[in-house]
N, C-alpha and C positions, 0 to 999 in steps of 0.2 A: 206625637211627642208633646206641643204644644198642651193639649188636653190633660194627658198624663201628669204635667209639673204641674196646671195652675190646678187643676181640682186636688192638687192633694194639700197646699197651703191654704184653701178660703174655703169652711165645708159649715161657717155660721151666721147667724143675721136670718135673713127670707133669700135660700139659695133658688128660689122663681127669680127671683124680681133681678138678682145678681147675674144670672144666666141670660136673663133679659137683655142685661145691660153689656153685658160680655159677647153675646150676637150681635147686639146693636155696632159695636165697637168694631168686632171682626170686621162686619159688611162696610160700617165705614172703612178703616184701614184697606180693606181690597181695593175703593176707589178712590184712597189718598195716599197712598205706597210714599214712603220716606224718601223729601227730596235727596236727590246726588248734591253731595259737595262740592263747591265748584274749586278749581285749580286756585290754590293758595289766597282761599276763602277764609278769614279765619274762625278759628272754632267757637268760640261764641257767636258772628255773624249767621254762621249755619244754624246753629240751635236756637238763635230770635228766629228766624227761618221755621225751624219746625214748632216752635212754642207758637205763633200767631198762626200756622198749619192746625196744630191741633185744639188751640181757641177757637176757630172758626167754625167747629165739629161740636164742640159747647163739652168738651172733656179736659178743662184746668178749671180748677175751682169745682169740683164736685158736691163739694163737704162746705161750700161757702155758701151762705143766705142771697136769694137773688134779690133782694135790696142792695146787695154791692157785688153785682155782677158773676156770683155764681151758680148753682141748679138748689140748691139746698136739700141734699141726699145726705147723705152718711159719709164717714172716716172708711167706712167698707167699701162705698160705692168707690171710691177714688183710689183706694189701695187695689182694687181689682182691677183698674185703669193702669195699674203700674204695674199689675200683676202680668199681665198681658202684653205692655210692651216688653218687659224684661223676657217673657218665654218666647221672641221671636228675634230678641238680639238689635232694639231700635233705643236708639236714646229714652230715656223714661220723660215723663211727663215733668216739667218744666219746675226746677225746684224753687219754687217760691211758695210753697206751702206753708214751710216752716214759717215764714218768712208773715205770709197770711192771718197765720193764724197767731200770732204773736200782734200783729194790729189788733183783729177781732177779740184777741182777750183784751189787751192794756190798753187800744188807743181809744180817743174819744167818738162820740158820735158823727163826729163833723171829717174824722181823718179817716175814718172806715170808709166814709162816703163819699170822702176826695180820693183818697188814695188804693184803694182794691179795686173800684173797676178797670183802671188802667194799668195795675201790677196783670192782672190777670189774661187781660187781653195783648199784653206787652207793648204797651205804648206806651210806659215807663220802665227799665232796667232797672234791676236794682243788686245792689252787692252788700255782703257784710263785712261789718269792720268792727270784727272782736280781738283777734290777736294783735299781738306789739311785742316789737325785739326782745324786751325782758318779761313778755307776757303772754309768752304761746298758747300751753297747754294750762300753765295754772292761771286762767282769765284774771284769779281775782287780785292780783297786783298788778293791775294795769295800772299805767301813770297820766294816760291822759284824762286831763280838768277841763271840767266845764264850771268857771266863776260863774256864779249868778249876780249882777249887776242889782242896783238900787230899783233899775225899773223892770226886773224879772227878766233880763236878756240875757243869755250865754256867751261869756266867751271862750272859745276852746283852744287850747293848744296840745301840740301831741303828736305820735306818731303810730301807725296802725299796719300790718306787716302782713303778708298772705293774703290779700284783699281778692280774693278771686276775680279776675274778668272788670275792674274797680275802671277800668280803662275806655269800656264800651258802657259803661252804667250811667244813668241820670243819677239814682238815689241810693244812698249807704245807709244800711239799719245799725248806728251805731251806740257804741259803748263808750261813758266817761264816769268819771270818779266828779262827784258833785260833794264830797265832802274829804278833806285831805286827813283827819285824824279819827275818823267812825270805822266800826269794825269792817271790814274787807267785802264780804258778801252782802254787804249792807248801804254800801256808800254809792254803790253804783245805778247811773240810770240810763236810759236812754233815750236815743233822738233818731229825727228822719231828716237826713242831710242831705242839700241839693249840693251835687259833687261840681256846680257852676258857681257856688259862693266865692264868694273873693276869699283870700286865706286856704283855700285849697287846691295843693298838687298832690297829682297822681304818676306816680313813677312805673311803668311797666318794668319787672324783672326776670330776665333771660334766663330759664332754663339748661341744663347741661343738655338734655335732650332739643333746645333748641323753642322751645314754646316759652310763652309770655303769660298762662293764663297768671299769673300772681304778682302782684303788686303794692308797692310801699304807699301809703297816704300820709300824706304831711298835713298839719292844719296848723296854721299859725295866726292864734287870733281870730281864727273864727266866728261872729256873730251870729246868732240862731236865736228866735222866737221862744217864749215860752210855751206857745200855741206849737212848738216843732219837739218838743218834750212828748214822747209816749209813755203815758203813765203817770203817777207821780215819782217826785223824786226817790230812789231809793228799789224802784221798781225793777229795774233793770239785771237782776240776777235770776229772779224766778222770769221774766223775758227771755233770758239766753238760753234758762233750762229748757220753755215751750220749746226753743226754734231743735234744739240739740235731741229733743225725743223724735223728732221728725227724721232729722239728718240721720238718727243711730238706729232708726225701723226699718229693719232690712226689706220689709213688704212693701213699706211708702217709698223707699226708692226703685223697688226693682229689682235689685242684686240679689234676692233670693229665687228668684224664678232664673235668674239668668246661671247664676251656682247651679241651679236643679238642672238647666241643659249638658252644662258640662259634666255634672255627676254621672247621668245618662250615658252621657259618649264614655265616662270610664267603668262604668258597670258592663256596657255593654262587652268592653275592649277585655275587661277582667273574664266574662263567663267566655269569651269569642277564643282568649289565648292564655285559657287558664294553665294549659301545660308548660306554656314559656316563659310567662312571666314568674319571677322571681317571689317565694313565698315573702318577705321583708318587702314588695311594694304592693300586693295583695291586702295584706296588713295596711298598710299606707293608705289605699283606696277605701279599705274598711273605716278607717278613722275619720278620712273624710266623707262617709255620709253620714256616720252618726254625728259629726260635729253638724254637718245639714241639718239632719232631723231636732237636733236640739235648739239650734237655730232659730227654724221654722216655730218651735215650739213657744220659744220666748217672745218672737213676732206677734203669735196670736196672743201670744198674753196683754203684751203692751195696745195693741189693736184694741182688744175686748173692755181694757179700763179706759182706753178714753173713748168709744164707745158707754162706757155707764159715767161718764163726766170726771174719772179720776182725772187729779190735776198729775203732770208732769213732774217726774222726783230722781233721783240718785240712784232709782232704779237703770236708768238708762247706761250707768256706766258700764253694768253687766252687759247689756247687750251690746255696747262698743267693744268689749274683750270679744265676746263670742265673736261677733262678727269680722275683727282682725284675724282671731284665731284659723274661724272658717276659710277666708278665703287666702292667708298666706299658705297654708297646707294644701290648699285644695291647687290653688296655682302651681306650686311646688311641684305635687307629685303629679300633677299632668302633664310639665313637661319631662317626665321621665319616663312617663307612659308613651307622652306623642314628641317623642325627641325630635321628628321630624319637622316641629312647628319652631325649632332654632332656626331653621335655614328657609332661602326662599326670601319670594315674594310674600308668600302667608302672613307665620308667627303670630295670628293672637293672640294664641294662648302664652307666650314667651313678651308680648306688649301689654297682657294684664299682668303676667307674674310681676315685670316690672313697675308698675302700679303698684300692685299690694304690696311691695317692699314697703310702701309710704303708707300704709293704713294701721299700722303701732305709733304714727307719730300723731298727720292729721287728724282732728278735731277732738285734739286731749290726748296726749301720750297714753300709752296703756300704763305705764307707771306710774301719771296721775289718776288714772282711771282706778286704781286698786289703792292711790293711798283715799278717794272717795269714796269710795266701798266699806272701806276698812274702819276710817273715821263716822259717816253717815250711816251706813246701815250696819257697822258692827257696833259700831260704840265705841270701835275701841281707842285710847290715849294718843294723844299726839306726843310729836318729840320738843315742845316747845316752841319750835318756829310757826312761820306763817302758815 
């Protein structure tokens, strides 16, 4: 099975050298098997847990220069790293890539070299703080300022919403408006903020389901360095775009091989009980592999351009629709295939449908996602507003 999903998504680059790396991987994994989670550990704790597990195997930071603590291989080597955990069903490789590689473009010589080797090996946490109450999906009206002072110091105030895990972090890769009347996607830059500065709290917020992972940041007057600026000013949108092509590469996280297990078990359940199931969810399971196979397709696209150094673009909004689309359908119609995963000790499949409820909203509505599309790659007119 395993075999079967990852050779059908990764068949370009030096498939020697990839196959190499993908035995190497297996035969680790056989003698590093995925810690147990301990009783009311929480879930971040566990996943420092396996991210400094799976640093110590030298597999986070693939695609990083071992000058700042990674192997210096390919955007492929590292997406087969994920390809791999995602087809056995293990947490993926530790997402700070995005996160990486938004240093390695924008930040300076001296922040690459303080700040990646300890992102990578996890001895720094880090979280991002792009969204704000009136600034979820559409980032670029965010309200939090950063003044620049006489002697080039920041002070920030503001408020930051969705902070994932912002509670267990050392450092937040954040977003502020450095100019209060310059165009929108223009004004904004960014910083690496130690979430122990004075002027900052962090609020954990209580889920209906009962979890904490998301959290409000307050900054009130904040101080921060010029030297704590990544980039120059102004830099900070094509930064958000780096981190968001990563986050919307259904390869680089994993969820594509992990869709292709589940696809399996209903292909399988379609040819198994073809007489009893229902022609209208036959149909259903149809749709969900072609929406897979389209998927998979647009992965390798975005794969292959930064692979030849394309920079990150508006393209990606596409593959956030696709990839909502994929897995709200594909959750949906498996549980009506494995109704049996309502009840019980089980349900995973009924504890990710509930997940992908929330994957039209997180990281850009799909309704912002299409008025991007629409404006940026069609051309086409806006309605006057922001």
């Amino acid at each position: 099975m395993t075999d079967t999903v990852t050779d059908s998504l990764l068949d370009f680059g030096d498939p020697a050298d990839l196959e190499r790396l993908r035995r190497d991987f297996r035969t680790w994994l056989a003698d590093h098997p995925l810690p147990e989670r301990c009783a009311d550990e929480p879930v971040p704790v566990f996943l420092h847990r396996w991210h400094r597990l799976l640093h110590s195997g030298g597999w986070v930071g693939l695609d990083v220069p071992r000058e700042y603590g990674g192997r210096g291989l390919t955007a492929l080597h590292q997406v087969a790293i994920s390809d791999e955990l995602g087809a056995r069903g293990a947490p993926g490789v530790p997402r700070i890539g995005y996160l990486a590689h938004a240093l390695l473009e924008f930040g300076s010589e001296e922040q690459r070299a303080r700040l990646l080797p300890r992102m990578l090996s996890g001895d720094d946490v880090w979280c991002q703080g792009f969204s704000e109450p009136g600034a979820g999906s559409d980032l670029a009206a965010m309200a939090t300022y950063a003044e620049r002072g006489p002697d080039g110091r920041y002070t920030i105030t503001g408020q930051k919403l969705w902070t994932s895990y912002a509670q267990h972090s050392d450092f937040c890769l954040l977003l502020a408006r450095t100019e209060r009347t310059g165009a929108p996607h223009a004004s904004i830059s960014a910083f690496v903020l130690p979430l122990d500065r004075p002027g900052v709290t962090v609020r954990p917020l209580r889920a209906a389901n009962g979890d904490d992972e998301f959290c409000e940041l307050f900054l009130d007057a904040v101080r921060l360095e010029e030297a704590e600026r990544i980039g120059a000013e102004g830099d900070g949108w094509p930064l958000a775009m780096t981190t968001v092509s990563y986050e919307r590469n259904a390869l680089d996280t994993g969820h594509l091989s992990k869709y292709g297990l589940l696809i399996e078990r209903l292909r399988r359940r379609a040819h198994e009980h073809r007489e009893s199931l229902p022609d209208g969810l036959l149909s259903e399971i149809g749709r969900c592999v072609v929406d897979y196979q389209v998927l998979v397709a647009h992965a390798r696209r975005r794969t292959a351009e930064r692979l030849a150094g394309q920079a990150a673009g508006p393209e990606s909004s596409v593959d956030k629709l696709l990839m909502t689309r994929a897995e709200q359908r594909l959750y949906e119609t498996a549980l009506k295939v494995f109704p049996e995963e309502l009840y019980g000790e089980g349900g995973e499949v009924f504890g990710d449908y509930l997940y992908s409820r929330a994957a039209s909203v997180y990281g850009g509505t799909s309704q912002i996602q299409r008025n991007i599309i629409a404006k940026r790659l069609l051309g086409l007119p806006g309605d006057g507003r922001r």
